[in-house]
SETIVO-936074 format. One line per field, with one value per atom (N, C-alpha, C): residue number from 1; x, y, z. Coordinates in steps of 0.001 Angstrom, whole numbers. Each point is the difference from the previous one (the first is absolute). Layout:
SETIVO-936074
num: [NUM;...] .
xx: [X;...] .
yy: [Y;...] .
zz: [Z;...] .
end
This chain:
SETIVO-936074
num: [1;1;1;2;2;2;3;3;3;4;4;4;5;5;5;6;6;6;7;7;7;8;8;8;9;9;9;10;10;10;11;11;11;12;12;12;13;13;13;14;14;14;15;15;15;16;16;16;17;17;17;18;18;18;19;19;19;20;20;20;21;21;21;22;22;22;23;23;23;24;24;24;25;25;25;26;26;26;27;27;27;28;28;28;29;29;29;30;30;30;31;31;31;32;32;32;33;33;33;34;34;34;35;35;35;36;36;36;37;37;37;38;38;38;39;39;39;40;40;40;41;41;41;42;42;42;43;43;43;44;44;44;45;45;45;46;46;46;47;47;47;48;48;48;49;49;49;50;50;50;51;51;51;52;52;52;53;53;53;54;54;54;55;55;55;56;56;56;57;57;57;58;58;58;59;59;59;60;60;60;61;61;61;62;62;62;63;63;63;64;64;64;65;65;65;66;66;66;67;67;67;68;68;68;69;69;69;70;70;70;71;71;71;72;72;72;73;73;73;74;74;74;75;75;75;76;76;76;77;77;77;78;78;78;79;79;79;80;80;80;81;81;81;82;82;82;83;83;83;84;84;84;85;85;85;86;86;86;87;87;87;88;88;88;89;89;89;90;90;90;91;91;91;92;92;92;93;93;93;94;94;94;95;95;95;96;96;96;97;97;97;98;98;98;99;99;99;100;100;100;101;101;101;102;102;102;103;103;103;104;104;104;105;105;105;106;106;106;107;107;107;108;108;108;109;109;109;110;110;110;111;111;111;112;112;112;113;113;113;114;114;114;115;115;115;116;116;116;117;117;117;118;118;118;119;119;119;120;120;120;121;121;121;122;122;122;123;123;123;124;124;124;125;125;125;126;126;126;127;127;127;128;128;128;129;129;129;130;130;130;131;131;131;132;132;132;133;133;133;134;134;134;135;135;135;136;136;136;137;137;137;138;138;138;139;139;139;140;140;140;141;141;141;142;142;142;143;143;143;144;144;144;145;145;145;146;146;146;147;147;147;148;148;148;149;149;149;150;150;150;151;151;151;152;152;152;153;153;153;154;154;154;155;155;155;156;156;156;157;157;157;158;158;158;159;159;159;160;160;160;161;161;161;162;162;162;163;163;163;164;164;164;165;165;165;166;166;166;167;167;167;168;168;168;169;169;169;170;170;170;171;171;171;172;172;172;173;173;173;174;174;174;175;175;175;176;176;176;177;177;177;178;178;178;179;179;179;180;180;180;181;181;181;182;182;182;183;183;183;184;184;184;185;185;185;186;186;186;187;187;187;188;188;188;189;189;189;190;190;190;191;191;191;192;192;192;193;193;193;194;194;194;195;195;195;196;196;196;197;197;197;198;198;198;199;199;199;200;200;200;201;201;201;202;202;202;203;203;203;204;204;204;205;205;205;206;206;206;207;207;207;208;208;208;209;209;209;210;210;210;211;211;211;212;212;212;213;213;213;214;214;214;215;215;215;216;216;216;217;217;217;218;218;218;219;219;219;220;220;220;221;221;221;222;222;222;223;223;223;224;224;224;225;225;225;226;226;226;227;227;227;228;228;228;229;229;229;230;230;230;231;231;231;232;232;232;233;233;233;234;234;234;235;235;235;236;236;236;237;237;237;238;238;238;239;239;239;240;240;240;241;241;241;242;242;242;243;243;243;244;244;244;245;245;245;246;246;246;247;247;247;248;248;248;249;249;249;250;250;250;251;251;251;252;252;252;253;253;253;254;254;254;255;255;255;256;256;256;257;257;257;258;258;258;259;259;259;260;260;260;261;261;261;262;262;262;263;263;263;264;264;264;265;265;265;266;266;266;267;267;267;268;268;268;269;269;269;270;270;270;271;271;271;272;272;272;273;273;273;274;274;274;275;275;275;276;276;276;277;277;277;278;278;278;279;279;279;280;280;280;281;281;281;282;282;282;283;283;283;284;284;284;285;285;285;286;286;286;287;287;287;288;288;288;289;289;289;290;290;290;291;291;291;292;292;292;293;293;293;294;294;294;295;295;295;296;296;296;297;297;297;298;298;298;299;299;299;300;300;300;301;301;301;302;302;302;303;303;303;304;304;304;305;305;305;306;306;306;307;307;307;308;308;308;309;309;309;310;310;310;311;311;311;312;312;312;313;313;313;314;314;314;315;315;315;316;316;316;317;317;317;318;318;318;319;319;319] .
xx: [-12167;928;837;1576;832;-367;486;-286;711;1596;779;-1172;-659;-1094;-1193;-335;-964;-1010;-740;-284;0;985;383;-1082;-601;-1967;-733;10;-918;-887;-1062;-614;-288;163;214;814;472;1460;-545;1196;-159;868;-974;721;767;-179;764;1453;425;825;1288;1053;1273;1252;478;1206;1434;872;1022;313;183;-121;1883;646;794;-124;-571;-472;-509;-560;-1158;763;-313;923;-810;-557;-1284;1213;-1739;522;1285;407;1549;-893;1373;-358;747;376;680;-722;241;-334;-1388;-397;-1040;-611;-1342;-356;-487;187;-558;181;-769;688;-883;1167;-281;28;-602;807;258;1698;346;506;-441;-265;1346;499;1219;-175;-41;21;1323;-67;948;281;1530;98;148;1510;62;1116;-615;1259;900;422;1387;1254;580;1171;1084;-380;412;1637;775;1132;-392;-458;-719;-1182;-438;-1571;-222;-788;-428;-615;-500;-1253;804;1456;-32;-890;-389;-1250;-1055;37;-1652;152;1790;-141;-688;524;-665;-1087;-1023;-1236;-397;710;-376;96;-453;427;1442;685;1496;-254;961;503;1142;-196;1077;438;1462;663;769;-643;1061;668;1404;1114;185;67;169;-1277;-1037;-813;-192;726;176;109;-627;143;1005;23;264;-954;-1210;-1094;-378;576;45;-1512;-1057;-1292;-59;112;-194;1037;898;601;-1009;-729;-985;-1075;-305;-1028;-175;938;512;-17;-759;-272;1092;306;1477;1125;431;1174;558;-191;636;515;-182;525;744;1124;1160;791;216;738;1128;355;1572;728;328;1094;-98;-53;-158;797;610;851;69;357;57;-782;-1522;-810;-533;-1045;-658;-1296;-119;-787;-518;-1327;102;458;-325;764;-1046;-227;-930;695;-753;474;-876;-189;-1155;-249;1506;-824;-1294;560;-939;-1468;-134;-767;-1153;-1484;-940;-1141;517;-737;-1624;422;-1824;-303;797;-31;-146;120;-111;1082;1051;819;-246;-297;-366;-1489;-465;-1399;700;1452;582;1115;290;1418;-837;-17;-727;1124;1179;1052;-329;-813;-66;972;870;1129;-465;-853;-524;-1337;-247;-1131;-325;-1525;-540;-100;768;-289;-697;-1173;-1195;-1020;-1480;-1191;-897;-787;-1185;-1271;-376;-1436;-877;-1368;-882;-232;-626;-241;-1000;-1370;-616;435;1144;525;1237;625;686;-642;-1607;-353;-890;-507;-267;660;1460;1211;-384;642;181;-1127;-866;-1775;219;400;228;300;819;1313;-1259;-688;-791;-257;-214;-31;850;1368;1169;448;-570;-357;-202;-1275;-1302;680;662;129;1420;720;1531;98;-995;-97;1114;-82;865;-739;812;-906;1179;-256;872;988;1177;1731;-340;-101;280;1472;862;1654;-50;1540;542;1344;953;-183;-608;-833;-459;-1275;-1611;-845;-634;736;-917;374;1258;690;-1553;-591;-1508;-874;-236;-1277;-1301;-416;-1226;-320;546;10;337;622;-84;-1181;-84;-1359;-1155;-111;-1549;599;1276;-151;-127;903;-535;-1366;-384;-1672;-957;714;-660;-10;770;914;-1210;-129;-1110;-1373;-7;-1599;42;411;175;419;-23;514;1587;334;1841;878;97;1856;786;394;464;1219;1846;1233;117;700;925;1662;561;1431;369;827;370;856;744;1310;-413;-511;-950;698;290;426;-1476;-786;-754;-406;-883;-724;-937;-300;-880;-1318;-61;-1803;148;642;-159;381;895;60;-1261;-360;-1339;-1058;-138;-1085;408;1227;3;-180;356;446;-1560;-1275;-1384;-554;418;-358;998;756;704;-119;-312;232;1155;1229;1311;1107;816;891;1575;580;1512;780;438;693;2449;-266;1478;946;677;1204;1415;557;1488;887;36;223;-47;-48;-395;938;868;993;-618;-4;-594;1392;1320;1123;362;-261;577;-1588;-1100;-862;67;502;257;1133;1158;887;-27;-990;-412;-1179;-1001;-856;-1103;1541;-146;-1149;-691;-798;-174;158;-317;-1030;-179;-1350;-625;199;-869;-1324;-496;-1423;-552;1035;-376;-161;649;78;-1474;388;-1540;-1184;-370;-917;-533;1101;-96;-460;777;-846;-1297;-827;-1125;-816;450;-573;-778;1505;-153;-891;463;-1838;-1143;-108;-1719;-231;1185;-222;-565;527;329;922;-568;1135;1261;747;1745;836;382;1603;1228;659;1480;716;528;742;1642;1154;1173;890;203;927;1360;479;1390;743;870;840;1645;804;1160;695;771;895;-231;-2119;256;-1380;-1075;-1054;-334;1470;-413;486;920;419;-665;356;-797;-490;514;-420;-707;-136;-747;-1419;73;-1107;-1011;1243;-997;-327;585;-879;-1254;-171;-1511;-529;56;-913;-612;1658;-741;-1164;217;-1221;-988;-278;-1202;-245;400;-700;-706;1060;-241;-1269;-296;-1169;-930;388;-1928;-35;1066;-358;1155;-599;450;307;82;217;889;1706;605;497;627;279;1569;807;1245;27;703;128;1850;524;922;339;1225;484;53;-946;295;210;753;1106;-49;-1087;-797;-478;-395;-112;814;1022;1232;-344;-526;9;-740;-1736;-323;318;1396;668;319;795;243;-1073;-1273;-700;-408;-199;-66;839;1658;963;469;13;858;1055;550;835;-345;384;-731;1422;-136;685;924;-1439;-35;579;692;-9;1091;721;1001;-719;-951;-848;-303;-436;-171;-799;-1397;-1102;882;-889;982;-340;858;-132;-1217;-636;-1682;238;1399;92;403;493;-223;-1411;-514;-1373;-830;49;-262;-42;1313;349;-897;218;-952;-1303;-551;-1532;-84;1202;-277;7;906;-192;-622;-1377;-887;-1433;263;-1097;453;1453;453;-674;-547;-323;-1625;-719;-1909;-143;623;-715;27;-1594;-45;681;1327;656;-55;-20;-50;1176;1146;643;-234;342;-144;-1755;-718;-668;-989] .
yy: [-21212;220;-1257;165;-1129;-608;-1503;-503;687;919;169;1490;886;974;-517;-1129;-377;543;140;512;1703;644;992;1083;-182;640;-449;-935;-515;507;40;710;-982;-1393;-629;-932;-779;-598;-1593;-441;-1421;-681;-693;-1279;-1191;81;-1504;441;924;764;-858;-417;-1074;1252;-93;454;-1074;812;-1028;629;-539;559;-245;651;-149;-358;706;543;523;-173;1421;-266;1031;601;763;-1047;765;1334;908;729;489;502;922;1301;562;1524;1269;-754;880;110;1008;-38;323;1256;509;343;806;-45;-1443;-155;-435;-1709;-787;-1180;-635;-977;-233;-1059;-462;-1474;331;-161;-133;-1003;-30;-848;133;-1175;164;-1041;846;-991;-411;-880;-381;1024;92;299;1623;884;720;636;1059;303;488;365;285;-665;82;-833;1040;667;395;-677;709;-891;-567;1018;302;-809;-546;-430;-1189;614;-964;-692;-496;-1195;-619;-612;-714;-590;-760;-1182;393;1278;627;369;-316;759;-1065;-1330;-643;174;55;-449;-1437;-897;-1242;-647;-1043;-638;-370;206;-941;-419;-811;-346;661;-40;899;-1335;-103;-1307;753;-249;676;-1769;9;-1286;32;718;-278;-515;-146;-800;-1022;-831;-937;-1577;-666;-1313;-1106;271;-1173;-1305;393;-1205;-738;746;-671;-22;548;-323;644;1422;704;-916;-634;-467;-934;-1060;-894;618;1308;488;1089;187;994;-1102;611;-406;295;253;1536;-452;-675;-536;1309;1242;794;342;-1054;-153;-1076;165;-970;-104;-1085;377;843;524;443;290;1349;-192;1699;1368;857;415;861;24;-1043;-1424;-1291;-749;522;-739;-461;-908;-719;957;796;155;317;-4;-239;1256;41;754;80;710;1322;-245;-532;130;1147;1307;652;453;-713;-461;-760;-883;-631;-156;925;32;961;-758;598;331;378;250;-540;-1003;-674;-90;248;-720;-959;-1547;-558;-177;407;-273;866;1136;944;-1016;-626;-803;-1010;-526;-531;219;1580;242;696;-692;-184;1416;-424;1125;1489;228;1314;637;-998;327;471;-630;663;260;979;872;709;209;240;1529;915;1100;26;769;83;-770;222;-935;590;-159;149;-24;1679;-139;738;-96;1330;820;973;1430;-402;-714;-365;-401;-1332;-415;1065;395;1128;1051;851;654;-558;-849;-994;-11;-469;-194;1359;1143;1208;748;-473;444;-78;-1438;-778;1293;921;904;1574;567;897;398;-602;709;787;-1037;1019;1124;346;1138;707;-205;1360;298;-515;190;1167;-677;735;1362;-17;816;-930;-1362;-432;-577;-869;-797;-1026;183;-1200;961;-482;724;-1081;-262;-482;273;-632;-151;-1331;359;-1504;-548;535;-339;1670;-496;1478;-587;687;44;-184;840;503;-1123;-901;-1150;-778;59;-911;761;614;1285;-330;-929;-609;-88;-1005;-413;1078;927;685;975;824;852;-742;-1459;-499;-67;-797;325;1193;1155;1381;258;-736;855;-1149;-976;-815;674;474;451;963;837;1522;-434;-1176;-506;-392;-913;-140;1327;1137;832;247;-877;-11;1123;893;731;-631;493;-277;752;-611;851;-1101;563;-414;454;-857;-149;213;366;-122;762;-1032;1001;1114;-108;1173;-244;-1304;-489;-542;316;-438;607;-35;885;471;1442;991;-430;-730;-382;-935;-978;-1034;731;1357;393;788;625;792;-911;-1485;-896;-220;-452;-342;1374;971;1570;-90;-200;321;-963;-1080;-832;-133;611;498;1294;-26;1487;-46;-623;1020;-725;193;-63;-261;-995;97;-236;1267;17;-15;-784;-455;865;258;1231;-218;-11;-536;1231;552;790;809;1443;1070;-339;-545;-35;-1254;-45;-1396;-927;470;-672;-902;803;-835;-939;812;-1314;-1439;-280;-833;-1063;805;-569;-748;609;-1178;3;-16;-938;-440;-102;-384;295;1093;477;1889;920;1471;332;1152;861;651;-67;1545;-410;-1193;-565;440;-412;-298;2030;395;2105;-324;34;430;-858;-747;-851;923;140;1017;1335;454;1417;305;-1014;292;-992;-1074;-408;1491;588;1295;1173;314;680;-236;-897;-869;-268;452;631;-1577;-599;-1167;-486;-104;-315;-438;599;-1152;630;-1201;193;-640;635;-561;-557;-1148;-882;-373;306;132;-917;-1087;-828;256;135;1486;-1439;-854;-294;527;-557;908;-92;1052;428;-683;806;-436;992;209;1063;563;241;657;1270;451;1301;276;1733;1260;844;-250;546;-824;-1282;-1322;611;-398;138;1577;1170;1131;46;-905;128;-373;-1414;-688;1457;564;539;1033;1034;1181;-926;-1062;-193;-243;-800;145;567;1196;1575;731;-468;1176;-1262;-854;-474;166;228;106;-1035;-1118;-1343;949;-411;565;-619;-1319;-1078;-1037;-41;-1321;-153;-2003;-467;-238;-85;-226;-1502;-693;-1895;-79;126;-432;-1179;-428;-1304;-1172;-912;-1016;-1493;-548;-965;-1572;331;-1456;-674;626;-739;-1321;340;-546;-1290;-1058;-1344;-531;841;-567;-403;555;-148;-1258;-604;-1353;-1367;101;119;-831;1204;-236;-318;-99;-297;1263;768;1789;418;371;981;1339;747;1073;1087;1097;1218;635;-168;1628;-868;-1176;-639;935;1060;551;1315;592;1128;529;499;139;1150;-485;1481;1423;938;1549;390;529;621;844;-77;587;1323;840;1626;392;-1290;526;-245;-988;180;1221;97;931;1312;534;713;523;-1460;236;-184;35;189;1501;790;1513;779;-757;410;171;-1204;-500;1237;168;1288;1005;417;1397;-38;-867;367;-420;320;-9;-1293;-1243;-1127;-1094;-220;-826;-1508;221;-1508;-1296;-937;-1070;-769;-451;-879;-1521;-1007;-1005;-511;-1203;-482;677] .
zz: [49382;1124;214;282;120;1527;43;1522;803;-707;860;1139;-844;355;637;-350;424;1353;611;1420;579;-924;670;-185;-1041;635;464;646;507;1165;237;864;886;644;1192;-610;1084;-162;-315;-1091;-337;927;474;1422;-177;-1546;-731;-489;-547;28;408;-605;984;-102;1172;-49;1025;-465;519;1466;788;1449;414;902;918;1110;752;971;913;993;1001;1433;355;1152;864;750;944;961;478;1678;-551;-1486;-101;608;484;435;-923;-1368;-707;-1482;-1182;-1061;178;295;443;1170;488;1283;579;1486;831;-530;1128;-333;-1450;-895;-1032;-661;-1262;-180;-1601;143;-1700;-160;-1475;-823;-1247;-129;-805;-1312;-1110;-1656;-335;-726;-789;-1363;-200;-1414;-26;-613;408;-1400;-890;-1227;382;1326;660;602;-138;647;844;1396;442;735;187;494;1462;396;1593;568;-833;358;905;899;1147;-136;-1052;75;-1767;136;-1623;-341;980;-331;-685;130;-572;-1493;-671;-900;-1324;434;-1268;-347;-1056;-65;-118;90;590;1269;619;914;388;513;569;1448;368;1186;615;1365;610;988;588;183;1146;1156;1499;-445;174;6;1223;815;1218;949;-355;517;-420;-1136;-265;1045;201;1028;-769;-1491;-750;121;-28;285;-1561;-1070;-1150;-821;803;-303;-1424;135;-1081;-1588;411;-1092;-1002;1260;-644;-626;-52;-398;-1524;-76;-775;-1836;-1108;-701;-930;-68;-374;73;1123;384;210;309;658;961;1059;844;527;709;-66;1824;554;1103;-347;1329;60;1595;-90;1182;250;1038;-287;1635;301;1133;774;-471;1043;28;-381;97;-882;-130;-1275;-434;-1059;-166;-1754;-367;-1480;-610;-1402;-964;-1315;-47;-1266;-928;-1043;-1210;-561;88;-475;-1939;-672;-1004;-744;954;71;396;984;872;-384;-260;-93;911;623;1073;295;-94;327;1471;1072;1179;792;-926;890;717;313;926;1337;-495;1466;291;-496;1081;779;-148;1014;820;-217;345;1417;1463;1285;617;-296;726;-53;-1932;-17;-1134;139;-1181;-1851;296;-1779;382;-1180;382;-1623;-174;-1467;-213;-686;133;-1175;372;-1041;-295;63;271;-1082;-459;-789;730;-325;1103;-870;538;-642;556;-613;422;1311;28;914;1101;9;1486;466;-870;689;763;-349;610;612;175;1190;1532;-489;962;606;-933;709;934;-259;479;1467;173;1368;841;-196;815;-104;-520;-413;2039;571;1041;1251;-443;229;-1052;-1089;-1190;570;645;436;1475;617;1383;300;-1278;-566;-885;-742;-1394;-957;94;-1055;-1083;-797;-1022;-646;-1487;-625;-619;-155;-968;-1061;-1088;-1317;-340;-90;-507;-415;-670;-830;694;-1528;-907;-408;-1556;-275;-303;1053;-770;-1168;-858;-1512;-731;828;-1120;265;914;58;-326;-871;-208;112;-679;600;1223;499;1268;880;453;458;536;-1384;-184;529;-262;734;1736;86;1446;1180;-840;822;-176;-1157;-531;1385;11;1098;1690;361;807;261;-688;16;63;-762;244;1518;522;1738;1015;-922;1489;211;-693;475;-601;737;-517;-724;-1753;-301;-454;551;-678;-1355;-1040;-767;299;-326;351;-1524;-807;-1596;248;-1549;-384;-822;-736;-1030;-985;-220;-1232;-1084;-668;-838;-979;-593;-902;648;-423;691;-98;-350;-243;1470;-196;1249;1387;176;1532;107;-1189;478;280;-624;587;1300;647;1352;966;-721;971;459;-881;-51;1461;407;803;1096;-193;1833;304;1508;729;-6;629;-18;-878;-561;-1409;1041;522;145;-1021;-378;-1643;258;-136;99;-1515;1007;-1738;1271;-780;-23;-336;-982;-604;-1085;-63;-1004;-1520;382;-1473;-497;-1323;-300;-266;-461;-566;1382;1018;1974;165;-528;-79;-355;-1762;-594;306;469;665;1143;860;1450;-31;-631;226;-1896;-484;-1105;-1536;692;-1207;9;-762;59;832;612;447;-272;-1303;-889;-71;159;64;1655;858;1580;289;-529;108;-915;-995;283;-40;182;902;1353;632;1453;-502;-639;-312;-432;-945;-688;1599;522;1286;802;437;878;-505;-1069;-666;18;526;-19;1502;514;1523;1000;-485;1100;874;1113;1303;-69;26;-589;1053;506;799;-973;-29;-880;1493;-964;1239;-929;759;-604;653;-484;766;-344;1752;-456;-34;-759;-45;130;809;135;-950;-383;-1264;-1217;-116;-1427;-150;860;-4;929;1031;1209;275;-881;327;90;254;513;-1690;-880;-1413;-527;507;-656;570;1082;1082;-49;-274;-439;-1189;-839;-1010;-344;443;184;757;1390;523;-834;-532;-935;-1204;-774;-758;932;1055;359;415;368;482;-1168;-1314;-1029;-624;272;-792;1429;566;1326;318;666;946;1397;1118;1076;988;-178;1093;-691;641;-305;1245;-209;478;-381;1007;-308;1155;-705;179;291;1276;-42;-459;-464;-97;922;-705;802;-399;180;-161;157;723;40;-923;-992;-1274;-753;276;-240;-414;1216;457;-987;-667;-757;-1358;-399;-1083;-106;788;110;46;894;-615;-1537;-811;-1383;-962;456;-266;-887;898;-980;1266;-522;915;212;1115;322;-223;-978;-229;717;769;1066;1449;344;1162;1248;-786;1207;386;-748;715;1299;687;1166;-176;1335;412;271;-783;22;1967;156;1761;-508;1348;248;-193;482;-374;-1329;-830;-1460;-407;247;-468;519;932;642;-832;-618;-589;-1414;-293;-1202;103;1095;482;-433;1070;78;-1119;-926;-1631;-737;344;-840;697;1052;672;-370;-102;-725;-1404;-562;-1549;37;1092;458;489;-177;284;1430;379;1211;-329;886;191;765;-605;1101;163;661;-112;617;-1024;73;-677;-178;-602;986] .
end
């Protein structure tokens, strides 16, 4: 068996297990029942135009650089092994400047940047102290009907690590969602599908050619991933982030629903647009696409709620 397989029979979970972390996000009230704590990976084979978390897409560490919290205190300059960092000047004021060629993200500059201005996206943890951390919260679980969301980034890009942490997750008692694009090979979603109760399965769209085009890879894997998922009769809500004028029509939108009616999943989510994302582009030093967009009015969404029940299925709008 390859390391990349490693774990995924395992009949109790390996605690040594490293994965690359983003994130945890105690007390969310979204991405499943009741209150929750998800958990966000690094590293993600999509490149959505849309995507709210860029940071999550590398599979390595970077730095993220608010310039406007910049003091110009110069510290981070003395520290930086790299020389990637340099004074400068940024609406008037003094503040440094990213060379992110350069820049390997070791952090020592975020251990002195006091303002806040730089910051390490992505940590290295194990399977053990992660479900450790999450253990802590197990009694707002039981009190909520919640548990843990597993998201990235994409899961399965951590397959190991993953599978032991939901498999950890179940050994403590904890509710476990997966969040995925249903981008992988069928062997690795059926190892994670096996160690979560509920599946938030993200689809964009039924055409694969409007797939490839915005979010840069086909769906003929992610279709059926979901379909042979839905035969094996596990919990799945489809979650559709309606982006405006590009997967929100009304033929876009019935189309996802008619497949998941005609494969037997009965619960999606429709994700208005939201725009906030934006800021973290800069950030990482990208520009953001989608920056003139705007949230669709609540009676078109609306609309396509009533659409999505005209063809059997219980809707939710928003996360």
């Amino acid at each position: 068996m390859s390391g990349h397989e490693r774990g995924i029979t395992s009949r109790s979970a390996d605690l040594s297990v490293q994965g690359l972390l983003l994130d945890v996000d105690k007390f969310a009230s979204h991405d499943g029942p009741g209150i929750r704590t998800a958990v966000f990976l690094k590293g993600c084979p999509l490149a959505c135009a849309w995507c709210h978390s860029p940071e999550s897409q590398l599979n390595h560490p970077d730095i993220l650089y608010q310039a406007q919290r910049c003091t110009g205190c110069w510290l981070c300059l003395e520290v930086c092994p790299e020389d990637a960092l340099t004074s400068g000047v940024r609406g008037g004021q003094e503040a440094a400047v990213l060379d992110r060629a350069r820049c390997t993200a070791c952090g020592k500059c975020v251990e002195v940047c006091y303002p806040g201005a730089l910051r390490l996206a992505g940590k290295h943890v194990t399977v053990g102290e992660l479900a450790s951390e999450v253990e802590r919260d197990l009694p707002y679980f039981r009190s909520s009907g919640g548990g843990v969301t597993l998201s990235g980034g994409e899961p399965a890009r951590q397959l190991e690590f993953s599978y032991n942490f939901l498999l950890a997750c179940h050994e403590r008692g904890i509710h476990t969602a997966l969040e995925t694009t249903g981008y992988a090979r069928w062997e690795a979603m059926a190892g994670l599908a096996s160690v979560a109760d509920l599946l938030l399965y993200d689809l964009k769209f039924t055409d694969s050619t409007s797939h490839r085009r915005h979010a840069g890879v086909p769906n003929h894997r992610i279709l059926r991933n979901l379909e042979q998922l839905a035969a094996l009769d596990h919990e799945i809500q489809i979650r559709v982030p309606c982006i405006p004028g590009i997967n929100d029509g009304e033929e876009q939108i019935r189309s996802i629903a008619r497949f998941a009616a005609g494969i037997g999943v009965d619960s999606i989510a429709l994700l208005p647009y939201n725009g906030a994302a934006g800021a973290k582009y800069e950030w990482i030093g990208r520009s953001y696409a989608l920056q003139e967009k705007e949230t669709q009015p609540a009676d078109y969404v609306a609309s396509l709620a009533d659409m999505c029940r005209q063809e059997g299925l219980q809707v939710q709008v928003g996360g």
